[in-house]
C-alpha positions in Angstrom: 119.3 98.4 67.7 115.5 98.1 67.1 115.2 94.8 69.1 117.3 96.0 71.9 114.7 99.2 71.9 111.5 96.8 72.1 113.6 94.6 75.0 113.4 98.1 77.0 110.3 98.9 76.4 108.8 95.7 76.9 108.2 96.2 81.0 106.9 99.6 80.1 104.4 98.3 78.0 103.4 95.4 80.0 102.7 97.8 82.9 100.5 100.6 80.7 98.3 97.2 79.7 97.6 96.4 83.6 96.9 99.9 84.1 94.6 100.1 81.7 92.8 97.4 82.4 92.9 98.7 86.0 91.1 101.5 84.9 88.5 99.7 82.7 87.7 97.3 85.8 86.9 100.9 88.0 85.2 102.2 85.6 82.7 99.3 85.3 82.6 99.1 89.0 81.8 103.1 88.8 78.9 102.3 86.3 77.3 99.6 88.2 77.4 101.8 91.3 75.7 104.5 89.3 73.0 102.2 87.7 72.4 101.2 91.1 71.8 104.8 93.0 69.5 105.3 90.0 67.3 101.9 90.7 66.9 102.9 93.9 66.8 106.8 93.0 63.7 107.7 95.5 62.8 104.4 96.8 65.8 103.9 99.3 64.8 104.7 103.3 68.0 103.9 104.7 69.7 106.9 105.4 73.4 104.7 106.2 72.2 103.2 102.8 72.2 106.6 101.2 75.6 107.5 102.7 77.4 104.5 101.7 76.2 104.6 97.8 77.3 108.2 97.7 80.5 107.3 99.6 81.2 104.7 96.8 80.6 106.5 94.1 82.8 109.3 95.2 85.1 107.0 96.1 85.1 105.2 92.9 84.8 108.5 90.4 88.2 109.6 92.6 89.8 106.3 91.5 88.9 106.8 87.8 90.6 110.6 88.1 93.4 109.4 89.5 93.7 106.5 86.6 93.2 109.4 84.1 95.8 111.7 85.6 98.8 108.8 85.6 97.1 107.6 82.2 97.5 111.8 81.1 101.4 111.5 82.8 102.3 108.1 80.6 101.1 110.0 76.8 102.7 113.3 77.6 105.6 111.3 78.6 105.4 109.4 75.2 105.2 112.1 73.4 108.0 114.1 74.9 109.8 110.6 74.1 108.8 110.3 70.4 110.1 114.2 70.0 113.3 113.4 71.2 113.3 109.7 68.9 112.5 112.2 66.4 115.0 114.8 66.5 117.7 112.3 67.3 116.3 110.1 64.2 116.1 113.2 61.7 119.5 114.4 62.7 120.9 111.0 61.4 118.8 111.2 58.5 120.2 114.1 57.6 123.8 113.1 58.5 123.4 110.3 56.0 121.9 111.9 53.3 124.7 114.2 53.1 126.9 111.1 52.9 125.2 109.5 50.2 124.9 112.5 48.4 128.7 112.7 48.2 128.8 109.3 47.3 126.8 109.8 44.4 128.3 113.0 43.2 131.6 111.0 43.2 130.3 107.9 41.1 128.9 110.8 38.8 132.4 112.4 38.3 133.9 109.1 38.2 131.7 107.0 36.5 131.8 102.9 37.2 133.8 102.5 33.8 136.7 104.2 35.1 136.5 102.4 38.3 136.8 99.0 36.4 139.2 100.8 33.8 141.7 101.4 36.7 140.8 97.7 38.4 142.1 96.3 34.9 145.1 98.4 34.6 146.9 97.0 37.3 148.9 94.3 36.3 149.4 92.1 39.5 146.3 89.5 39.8 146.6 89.8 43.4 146.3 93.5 43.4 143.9 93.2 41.3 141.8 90.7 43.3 142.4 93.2 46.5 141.0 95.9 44.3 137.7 94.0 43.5 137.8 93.4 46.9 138.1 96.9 48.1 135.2 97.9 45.3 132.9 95.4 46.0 132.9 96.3 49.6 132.3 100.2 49.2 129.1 99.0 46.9 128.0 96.9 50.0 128.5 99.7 52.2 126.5 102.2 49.6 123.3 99.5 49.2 123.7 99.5 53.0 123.8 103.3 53.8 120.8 103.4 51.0 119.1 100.8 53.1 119.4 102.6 55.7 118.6 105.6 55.1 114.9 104.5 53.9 114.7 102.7 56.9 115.3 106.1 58.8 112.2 107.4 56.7 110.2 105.0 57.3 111.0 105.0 61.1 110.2 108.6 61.0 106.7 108.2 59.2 105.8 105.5 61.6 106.8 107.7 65.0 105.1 110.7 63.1 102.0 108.5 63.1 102.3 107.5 67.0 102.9 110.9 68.0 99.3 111.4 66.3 97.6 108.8 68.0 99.4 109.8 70.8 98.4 113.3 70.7 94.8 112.2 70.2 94.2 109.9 72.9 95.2 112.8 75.2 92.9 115.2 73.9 90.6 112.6 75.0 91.9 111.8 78.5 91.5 115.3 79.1 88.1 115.7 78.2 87.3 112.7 80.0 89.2 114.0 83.0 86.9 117.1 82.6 84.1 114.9 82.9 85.0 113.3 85.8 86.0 116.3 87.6 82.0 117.9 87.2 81.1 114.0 87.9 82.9 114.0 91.3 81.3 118.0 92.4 78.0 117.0 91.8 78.8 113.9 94.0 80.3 115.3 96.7 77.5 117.8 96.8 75.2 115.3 97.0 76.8 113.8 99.6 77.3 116.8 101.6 73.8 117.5 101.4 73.0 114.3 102.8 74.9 115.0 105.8 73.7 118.3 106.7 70.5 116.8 106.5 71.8 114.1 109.4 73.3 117.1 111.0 70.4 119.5 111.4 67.2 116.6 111.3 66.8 114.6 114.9 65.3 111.9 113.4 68.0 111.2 110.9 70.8 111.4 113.4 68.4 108.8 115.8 67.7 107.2 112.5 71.6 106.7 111.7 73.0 105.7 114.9 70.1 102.7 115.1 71.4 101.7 111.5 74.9 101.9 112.4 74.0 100.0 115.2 72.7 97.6 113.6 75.2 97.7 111.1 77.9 96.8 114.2 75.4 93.8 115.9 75.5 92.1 111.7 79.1 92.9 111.6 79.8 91.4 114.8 77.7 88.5 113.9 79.6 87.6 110.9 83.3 87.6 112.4 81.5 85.6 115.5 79.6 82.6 112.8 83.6 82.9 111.4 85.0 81.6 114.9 82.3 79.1 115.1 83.3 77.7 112.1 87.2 78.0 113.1 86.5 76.0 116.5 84.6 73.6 115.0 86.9 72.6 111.8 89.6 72.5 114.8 87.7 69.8 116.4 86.9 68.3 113.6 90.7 67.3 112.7 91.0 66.9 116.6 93.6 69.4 115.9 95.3 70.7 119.7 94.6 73.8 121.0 97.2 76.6 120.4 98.9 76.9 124.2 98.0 81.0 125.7 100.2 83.4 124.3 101.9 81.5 121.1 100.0 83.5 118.6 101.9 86.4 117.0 99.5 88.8 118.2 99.8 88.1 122.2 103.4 87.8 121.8 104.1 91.4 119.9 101.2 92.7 121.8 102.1 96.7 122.3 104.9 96.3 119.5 102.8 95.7 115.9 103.1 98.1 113.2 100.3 100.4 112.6 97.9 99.7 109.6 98.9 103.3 107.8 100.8 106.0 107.8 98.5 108.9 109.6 97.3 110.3 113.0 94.4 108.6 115.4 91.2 110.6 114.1 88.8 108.6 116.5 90.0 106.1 119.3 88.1 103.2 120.4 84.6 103.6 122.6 81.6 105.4 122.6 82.5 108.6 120.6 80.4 111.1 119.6 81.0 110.6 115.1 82.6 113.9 113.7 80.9 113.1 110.5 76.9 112.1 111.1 77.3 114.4 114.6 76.0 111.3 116.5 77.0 108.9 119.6 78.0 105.9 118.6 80.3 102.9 119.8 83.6 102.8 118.0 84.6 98.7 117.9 88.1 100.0 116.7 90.5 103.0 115.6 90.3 105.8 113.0 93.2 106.8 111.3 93.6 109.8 109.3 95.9 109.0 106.7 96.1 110.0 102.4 93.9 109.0 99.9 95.5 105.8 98.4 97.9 105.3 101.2 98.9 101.8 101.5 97.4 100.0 104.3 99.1 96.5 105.8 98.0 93.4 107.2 99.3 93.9 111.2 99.8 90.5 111.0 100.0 87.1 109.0 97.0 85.1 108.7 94.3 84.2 105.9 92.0 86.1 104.6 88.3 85.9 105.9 86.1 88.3 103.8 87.1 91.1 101.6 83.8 92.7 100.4 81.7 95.8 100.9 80.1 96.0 104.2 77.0 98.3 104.9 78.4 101.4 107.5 82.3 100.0 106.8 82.5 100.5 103.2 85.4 98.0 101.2 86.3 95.9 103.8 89.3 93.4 104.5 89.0 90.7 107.7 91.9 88.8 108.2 91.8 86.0 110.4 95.2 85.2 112.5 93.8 82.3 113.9 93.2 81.4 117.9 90.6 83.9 117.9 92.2 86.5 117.0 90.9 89.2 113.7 92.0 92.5 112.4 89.5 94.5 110.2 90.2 97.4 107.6 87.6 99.1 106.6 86.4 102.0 104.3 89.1 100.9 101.4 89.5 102.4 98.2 90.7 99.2 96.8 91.2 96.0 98.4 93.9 93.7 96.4 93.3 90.6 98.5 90.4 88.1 98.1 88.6 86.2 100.2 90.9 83.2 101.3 94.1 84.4 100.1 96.9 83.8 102.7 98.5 86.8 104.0 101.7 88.1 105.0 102.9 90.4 107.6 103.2 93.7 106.7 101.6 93.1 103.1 99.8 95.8 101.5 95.9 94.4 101.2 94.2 97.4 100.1 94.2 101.5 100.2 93.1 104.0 102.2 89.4 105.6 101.0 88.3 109.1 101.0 85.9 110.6 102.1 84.2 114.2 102.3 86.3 114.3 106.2 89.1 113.2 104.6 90.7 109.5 104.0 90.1 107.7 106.9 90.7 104.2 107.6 88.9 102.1 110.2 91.1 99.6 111.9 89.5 96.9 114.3 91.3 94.0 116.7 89.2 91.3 117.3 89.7 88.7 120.4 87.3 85.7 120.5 85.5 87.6 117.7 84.6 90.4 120.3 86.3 93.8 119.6 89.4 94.6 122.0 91.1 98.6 122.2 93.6 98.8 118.9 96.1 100.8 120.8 96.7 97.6 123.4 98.4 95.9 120.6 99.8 98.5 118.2 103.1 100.6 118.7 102.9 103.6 121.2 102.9 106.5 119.1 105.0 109.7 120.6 
């Protein structure tokens, strides 16, 4: 019974470890954010600059919560678990004590003289042989039921014990939870503030949209030095050209899954930006969606970069090959790595939030230079 119990909670187990060590890998990426915002506390001029460290550290303290909360779900689910291994545990306990104390109030009355008194009187050798037989098998069963019942108590002190822990390590959580919750107000006000001040000052809105130009012209130059280096490996292997229209993208064009669930918060073009209050040129789609939503590769392909991106936030580029790219950006998590093959359909990251909400940025890329998202995606009714 005790190994079967250990076979079921084996998966459970295996699970909590990757979680925690999910949460121990966003909380140093939390703390390295922070140590960095205070390096630069006062010295940074780059208002985008400012923006995306707050935006990543909001980002990331919301991750830890959520880690806490499903870490806080797990104990009070093992402890609501041990209570019932206890009751059912102490009820047998009980059960058997009663049994044993029969038992013994029996071999008191009797006595184990009698018992071999009455073995001897019977004058058949084989009913006397089924008699030592039937004997020595009620003693087995009472050094069995004794056996048990002190592994019952010990069962008992150990689950006692685990309930502890387990009742201390949320008392923890909680406070740590606390924490986090007063961590991520005083970030979000921090970042509010810094968009009120790109709201009201003129200079930082002219100020922005010139870095988040600029941010576009480095971006761009990165997915166009990754086509360079596509077209030239392809003539290096003297490899043929792929004929028009036999990549996946041109022939589902209109007809590919969108990225996330959600509704179009921005469309492609110059746009005036809801949240710096500023023109700027859109290169691709934002979807409003949830924070943590899954996002999916439209497409198969290989994996092209999958790093943090000034003005982008976490961002995924998959490369589909014959030109064509797809970009995610301002991720939560991305669980793809650079060079990773990718299917369609496969969930490469999660959608971020953000002060506006969680919002993911979705690019198509043709010949490295941006193309309208909704050309290509499924009409939406």
């Amino acid at each position: 019974m005790v190994l079967a119990l250990l076979a079921l909670l084996a998966l459970p187990l295996s699970a909590q470890r990757d979680q925690e060590d999910e949460l121990k890998e966003v909380r140093r990426r939390l703390a390295d954010a922070r140590a960095r915002a205070q390096e630069l506390k006062g010295q940074e001029r780059s208002i985008l600059g400012q923006l995306e460290r707050t935006a990543e550290e909001v980002n990331l303290t919301r991750q830890v919560l959520n880690a806490l909360r499903a870490k806080e779900r797990r104990l009070n689910d093992d402890i609501k678990r041990l209570d019932g291994q206890l009751l059912v545990t102490e009820s047998g306990l009980v059960r058997q004590q009663a049994v044993m104390q029969t038992r013994l109030r029996e071999i008191y009355k009797r006595g184990r003289v009698q018992e071999w008194e009455y073995l001897l009187s019977e004058r058949s050798l084989a009913e006397i042989a089924r008699r030592y037989r039937f004997l020595s098998l009620i003693a087995q069963q009472d050094r069995r039921l004794y056996g048990s019942i002190k592994a019952e108590k010990a069962g008992i002190v150990r689950d006692k014990a685990d309930r502890e822990g387990k009742l201390m390590a949320l008392a923890e959580v909680k406070g740590e939870t606390e924490h986090e919750m007063e961590n991520l107000k005083t970030d979000e006000a921090r970042q509010r503030k810094l968009l009120d001040k790109v709201r009201r000052e003129k200079d930082s809105k002219e100020a922005l949209a010139k870095e988040l130009a600029a941010a576009a012209k480095k971006l761009q130059k990165m997915i166009e030095e990754l086509e360079r280096k596509r077209k030239a490996e392809l003539a290096s292997r003297s490899a043929p050209r792929p004929l028009p229209g036999s990549n996946y993208l041109e022939k589902n064009q209109g007809s590919l899954d969108w990225p996330c669930d959600g509704t179009l918060y921005s469309d492609f073009g110059l746009k005036k930006h809801a949240k710096y209050n500023t023109f700027i040129q859109n290169n691709g789609l934002d979807i409003l969606s949830r924070p943590g939503a899954p996002v999916r590769a439209v497409a198969s392909g290989r994996i092209a970069y999958a790093e943090r991106f000034l003005g982008y936030g976490n961002v995924v580029l998959v490369d589909h090959q014959s030109g064509y790219y797809t970009l995610y950006g301002n991720l939560a998590e991305m669980l793809v790595a650079a060079g990773n093959p990718v299917a369609n359909n496969q969930v490469i990251g999660t959608v971020g939030g953000t002060v506006d909400g969680p919002i993911l940025h979705f690019e198509v890329r043709k010949g490295g230079k941006p193309v309208d998202p909704r050309e290509w995606l499924k009409r939406r009714r």
